[in-house]
C-alpha positions as CSV (number, residue, x, y, z in Angstrom):
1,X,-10.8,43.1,19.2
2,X,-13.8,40.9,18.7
3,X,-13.8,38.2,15.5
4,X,-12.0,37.4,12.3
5,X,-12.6,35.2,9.6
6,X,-10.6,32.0,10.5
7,X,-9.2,30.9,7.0
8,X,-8.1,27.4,8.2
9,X,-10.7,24.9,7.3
10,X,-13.2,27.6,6.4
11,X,-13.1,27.7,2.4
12,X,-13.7,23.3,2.7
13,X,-16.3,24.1,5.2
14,X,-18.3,27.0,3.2
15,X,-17.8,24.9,-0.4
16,X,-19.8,21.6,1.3
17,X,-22.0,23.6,3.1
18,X,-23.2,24.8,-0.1
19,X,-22.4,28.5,0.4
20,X,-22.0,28.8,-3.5
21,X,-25.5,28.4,-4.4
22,X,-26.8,31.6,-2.5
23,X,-25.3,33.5,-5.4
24,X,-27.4,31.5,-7.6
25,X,-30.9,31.5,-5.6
26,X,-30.7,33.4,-2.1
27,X,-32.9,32.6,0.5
28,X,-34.2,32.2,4.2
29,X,-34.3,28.4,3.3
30,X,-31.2,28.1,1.5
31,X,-29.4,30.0,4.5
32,X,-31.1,27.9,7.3
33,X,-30.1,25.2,5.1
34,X,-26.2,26.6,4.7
35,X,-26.0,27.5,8.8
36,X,-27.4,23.6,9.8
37,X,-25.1,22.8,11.7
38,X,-22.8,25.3,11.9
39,X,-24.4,27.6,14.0
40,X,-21.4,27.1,16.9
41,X,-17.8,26.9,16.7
42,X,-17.4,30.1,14.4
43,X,-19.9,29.1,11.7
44,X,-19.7,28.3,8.7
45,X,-17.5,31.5,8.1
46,X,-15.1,30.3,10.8
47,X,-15.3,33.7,12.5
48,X,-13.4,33.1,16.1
49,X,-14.7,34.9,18.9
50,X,-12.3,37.2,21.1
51,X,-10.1,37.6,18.2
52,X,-8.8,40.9,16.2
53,X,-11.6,41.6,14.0
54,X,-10.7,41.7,10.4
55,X,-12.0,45.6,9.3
56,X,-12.3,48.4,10.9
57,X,-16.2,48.5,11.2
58,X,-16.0,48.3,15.0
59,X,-12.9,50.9,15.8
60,X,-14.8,53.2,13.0
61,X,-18.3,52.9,15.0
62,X,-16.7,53.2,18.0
63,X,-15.2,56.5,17.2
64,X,-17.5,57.9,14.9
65,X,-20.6,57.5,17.2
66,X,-18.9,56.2,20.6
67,X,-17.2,59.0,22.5
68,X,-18.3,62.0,21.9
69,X,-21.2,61.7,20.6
70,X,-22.7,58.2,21.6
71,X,-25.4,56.5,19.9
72,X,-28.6,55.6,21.3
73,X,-29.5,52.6,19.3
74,X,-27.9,50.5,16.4
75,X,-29.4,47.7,14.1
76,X,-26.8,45.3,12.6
77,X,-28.8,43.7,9.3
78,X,-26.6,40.8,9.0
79,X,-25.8,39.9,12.0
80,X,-24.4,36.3,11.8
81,X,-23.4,34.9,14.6
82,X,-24.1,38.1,16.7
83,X,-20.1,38.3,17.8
84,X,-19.9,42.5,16.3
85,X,-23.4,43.4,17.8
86,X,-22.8,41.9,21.3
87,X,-19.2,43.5,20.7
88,X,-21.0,46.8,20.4
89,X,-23.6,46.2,23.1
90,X,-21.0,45.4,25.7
91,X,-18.9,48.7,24.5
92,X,-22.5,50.9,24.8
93,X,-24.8,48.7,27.4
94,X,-26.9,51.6,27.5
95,X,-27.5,51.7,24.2
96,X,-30.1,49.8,22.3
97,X,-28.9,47.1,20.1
98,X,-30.5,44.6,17.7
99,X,-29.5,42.1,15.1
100,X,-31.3,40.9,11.8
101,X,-30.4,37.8,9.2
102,X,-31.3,36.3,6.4
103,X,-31.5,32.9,8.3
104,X,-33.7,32.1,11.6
105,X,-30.6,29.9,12.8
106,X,-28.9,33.0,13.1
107,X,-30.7,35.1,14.6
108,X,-31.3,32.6,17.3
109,X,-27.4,32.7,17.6
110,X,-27.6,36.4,17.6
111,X,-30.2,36.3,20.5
112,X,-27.9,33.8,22.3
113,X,-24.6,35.6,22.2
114,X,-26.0,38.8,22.7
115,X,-28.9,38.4,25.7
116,X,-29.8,41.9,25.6
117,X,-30.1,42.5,21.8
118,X,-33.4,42.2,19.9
119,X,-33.1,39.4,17.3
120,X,-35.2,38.6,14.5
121,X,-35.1,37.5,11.0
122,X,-34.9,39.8,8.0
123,X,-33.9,39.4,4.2
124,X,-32.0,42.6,3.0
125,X,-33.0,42.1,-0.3
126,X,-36.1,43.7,1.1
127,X,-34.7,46.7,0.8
128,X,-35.1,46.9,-2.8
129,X,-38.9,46.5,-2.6
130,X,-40.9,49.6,-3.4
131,X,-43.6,48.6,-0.8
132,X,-40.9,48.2,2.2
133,X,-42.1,49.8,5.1
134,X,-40.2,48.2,7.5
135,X,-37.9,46.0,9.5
136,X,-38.9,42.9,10.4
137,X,-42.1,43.5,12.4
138,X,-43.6,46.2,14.8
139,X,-41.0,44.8,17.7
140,X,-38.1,46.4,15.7
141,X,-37.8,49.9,15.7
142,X,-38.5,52.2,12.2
143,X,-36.0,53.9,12.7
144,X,-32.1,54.0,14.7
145,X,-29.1,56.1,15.2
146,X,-26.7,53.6,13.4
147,X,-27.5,50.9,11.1
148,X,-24.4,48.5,9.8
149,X,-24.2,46.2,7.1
150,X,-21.4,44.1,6.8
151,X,-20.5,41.1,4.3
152,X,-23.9,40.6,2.8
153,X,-24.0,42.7,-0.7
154,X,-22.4,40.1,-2.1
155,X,-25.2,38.2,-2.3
156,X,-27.5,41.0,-3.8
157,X,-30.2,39.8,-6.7
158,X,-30.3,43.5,-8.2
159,X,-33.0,44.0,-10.3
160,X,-34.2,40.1,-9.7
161,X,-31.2,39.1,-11.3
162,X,-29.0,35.9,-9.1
163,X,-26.2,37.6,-7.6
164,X,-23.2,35.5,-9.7
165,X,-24.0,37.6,-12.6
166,X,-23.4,40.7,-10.6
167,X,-20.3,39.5,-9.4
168,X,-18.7,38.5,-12.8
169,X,-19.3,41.9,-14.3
170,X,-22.0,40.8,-16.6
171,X,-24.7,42.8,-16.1
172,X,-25.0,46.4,-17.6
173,X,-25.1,49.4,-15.1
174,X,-28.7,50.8,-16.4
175,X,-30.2,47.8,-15.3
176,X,-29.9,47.5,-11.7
177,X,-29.0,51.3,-11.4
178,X,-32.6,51.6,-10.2
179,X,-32.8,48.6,-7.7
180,X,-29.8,49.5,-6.4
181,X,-30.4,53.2,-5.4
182,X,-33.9,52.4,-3.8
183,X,-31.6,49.9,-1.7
184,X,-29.9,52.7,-0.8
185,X,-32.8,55.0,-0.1
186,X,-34.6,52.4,1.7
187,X,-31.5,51.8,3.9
188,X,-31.1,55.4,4.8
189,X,-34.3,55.8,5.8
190,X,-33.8,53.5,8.7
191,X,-30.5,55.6,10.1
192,X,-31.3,58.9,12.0
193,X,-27.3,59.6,11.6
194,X,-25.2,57.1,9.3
195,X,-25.4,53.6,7.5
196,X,-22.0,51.9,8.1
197,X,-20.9,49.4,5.3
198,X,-18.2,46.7,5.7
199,X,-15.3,46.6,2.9
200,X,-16.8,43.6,2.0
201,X,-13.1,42.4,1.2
202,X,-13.3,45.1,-1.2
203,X,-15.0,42.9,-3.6
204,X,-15.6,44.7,-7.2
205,X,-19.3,44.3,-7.7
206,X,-19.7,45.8,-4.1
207,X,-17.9,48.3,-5.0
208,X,-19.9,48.9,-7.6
209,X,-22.9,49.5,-6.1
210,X,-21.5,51.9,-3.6
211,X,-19.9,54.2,-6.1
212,X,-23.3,54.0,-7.6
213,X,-25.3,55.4,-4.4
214,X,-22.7,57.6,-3.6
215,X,-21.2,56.1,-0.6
216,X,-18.0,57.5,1.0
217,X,-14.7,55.6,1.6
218,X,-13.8,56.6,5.2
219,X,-9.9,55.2,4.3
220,X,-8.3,55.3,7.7
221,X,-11.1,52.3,8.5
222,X,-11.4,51.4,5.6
223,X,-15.3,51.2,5.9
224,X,-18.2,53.0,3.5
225,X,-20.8,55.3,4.9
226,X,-24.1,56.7,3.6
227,X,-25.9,59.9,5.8
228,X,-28.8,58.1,7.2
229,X,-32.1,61.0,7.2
230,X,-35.0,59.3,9.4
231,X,-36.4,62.2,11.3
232,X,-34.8,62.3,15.1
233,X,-36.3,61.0,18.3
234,X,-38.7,62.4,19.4
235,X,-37.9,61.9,23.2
């Protein structure tokens, strides 16, 4: 096991932090803003390292594209505090292994809990851009084996619209249909093999979008997957 979400403390510590507003206005400010402080000790989530994680992300990575098959390289886009990805690099240290976030304080805590990863800082809402060409700069590959995505939907603008509307089930289908399946394209593109998608505490508006793009429930992990179709390595 590797984290879970410490409830003790954690919903006090996430309402002054401010955590509410990034489903009003997300953004690399707000976030840096949000993690101040909190950057240690679990964060602002209260994750505890060394703990049983709290989905099956890592045992479904782990024998999906572990034994039999291992993966070459894997991008975590929200990495957080870094605790799964330096999970995953210790499981695979021949493996390549990097870790985006919204927020510049956590990538820095990416970089420090996992000392062999490549950290850097990257807005998934990026993905919905018809221009994207990229993750975050031309030290990152274009493409990877695996690419997870874990606990971060939630806070989606789809279609430019603030995420709270998304999440009270406000906002008609046909308007984000479109935003939300070049998401989905966009974030294929980077896999060679397979997106992996938290359960995102089976939230409904999450939900929502991955019924939209098609995703499939793997129910013995309880995770979501998406084929990825970048071309293969070359080497």
């Amino acid at each position: 096991g590797v984290w879970v979400l410490s409830s003790k403390g954690s919903l006090a510590k996430r309402a002054s932090a401010g955590v509410w507003l990034a489903y009003i206005f997300p953004s690399t400010a707000l976030w840096d803003t949000i993690h101040a402080g909190h950057d240690k000790e679990g964060g602002v989530w209260g994750y505890q390292a060394g703990a049983v994680g709290q989905d099956g992300v890592l045992p479904y990575i782990q024998a999906a594209h572990g034994r039999r098959r291992p993966y070459t390289s894997l991008l975590d886009l929200a990495s957080n505090l870094g605790f799964v990805v330096a999970a995953l690099e210790r499981a695979r240290p021949l493996a390549a292994h990097y870790g985006t976030d919204i927020s510049s304080k956590m990538a820095k805590a990416t970089a420090r809990q996992c000392t062999r990863c490549l950290a850097g800082v990257f807005d998934v809402a990026q993905l919905m851009d018809p221009a994207f060409s990229g993750v975050v700069n031309s030290t990152f590959p274009k493409e990877v084996d695996v690419v997870l995505i874990s606990d971060v939907l939630y806070y989606m603008p789809w279609a430019g619209i603030p995420p709270i509307f998304h999440q009270v089930g406000v906002v008609p289908a046909f308007w984000v249909r479109a935003s939300q399946e070049r998401f989905a394209r966009n974030l294929r593109s980077l896999a060679r093999r397979e997106v992996v998608i938290s359960n995102h505490q089976n939230n409904a508006g999450v939900r929502r979008f991955l019924q939209t793009v098609n995703a499939t429930h793997e129910a013995r992990h309880d995770v979501w997957t998406l084929p990825g179709f970048a071309p293969p390595d070359p080497t």
